[in-house]
Residue, then its C-alpha position, 0 to 999 in steps of 0.5 A: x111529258x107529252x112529245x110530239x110525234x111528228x117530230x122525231x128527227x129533231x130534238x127540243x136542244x137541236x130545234x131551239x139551235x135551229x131557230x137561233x141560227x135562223x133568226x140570227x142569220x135573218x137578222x143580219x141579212x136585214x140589218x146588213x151595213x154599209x161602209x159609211x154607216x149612212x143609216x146607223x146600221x151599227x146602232x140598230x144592230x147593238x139594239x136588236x141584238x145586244x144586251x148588257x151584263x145587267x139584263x143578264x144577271x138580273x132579268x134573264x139568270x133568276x129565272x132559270x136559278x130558280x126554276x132549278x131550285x123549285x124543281x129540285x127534290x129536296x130530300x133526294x138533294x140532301x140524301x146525297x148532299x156528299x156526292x154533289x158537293x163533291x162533283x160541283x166543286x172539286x170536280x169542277x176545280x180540278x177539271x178547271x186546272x186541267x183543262x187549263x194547264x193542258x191549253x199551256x201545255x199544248x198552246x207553243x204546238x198550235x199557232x195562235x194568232x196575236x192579239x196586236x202584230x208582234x204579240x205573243x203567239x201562246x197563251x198565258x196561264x191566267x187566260x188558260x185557267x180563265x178558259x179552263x173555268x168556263x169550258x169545266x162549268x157546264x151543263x147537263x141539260x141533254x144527259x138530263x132529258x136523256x135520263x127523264x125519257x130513260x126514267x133511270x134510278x131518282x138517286x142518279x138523277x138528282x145527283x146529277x142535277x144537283x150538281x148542275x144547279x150548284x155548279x152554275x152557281x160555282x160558275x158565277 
């Protein structure tokens, strides 16, 4: 893989931040509304900058399933086929609980603010849970590129990574 040079201050993750932020505040200063909505600012907004659930699942995630899959080597994959298992769903699980039942733990010491004046200040066990899932299912891109400039042993790597792909499949 070829770098480039001149850019050694900035990481690939680090300028695709950088260039989301920009274009996101670019957007907003353009489309700034006012309080009557005179010239459907809100509209506009929604269509610029919002998508549905469907253009997701359906357009933008089979890609980049499939570019894992395809980029995945199989015979590693299945060498260590117990280890992966192992790491995508019982570690996943288990971090998942935690994660959860510690946010139970620790939400009557912060102060939440309620959804509606006079509701309840902590959180419930299935949105703790919830959030625990979604914090627990993620991905390893950065310690993956870290590992390919590093060439660490193929066997680590791909356990790795494949405990990435099942455990994006897990998350959905």
């Amino acid at each position: 893989a070829t770098r480039c040079r001149s850019c050694i201050y900035l990481s690939e993750a680090g300028m695709s931040l950088f260039v989301g932020f920009v274009g996101g505040g670019l957007l907003t200063l353009l489309v700034r509304e006012d309080a009557s909505d005179r010239f459907s600012e809100k509209e506009v907004r929604q269509s610029v900058v919002g998508f549905s659930s469907t253009v997701l699942f359906c357009v933008l995630l089979p890609p980049i399933i499939f570019d894992s899959g395809f980029r995945m080597r199989g015979a590693f994959f299945w060498a260590n086929i117990d280890k992966i298992m192992v790491l995508a769903f019982a570690g996943t699980f288990l971090s998942s609980l935690v994660v959860g039942f510690l946010l139970v733990a620790v939400s009557g010491l912060l102060p939440f603010a309620p959804d509606a004046p006079g509701g309840p200040t902590t959180i419930s066990l299935p949105e703790a849970l919830s959030f625990g899932a979604l914090i627990s299912a993620t991905d390893p891109v950065t310690t993956l590129a870290i590992f390919e400039q590093l060439q660490v042993d193929p066997h680590l790597f791909n356990v790795v990574f494949g405990e990435s792909v099942l455990n994006d499949a897990v998350s959905i």
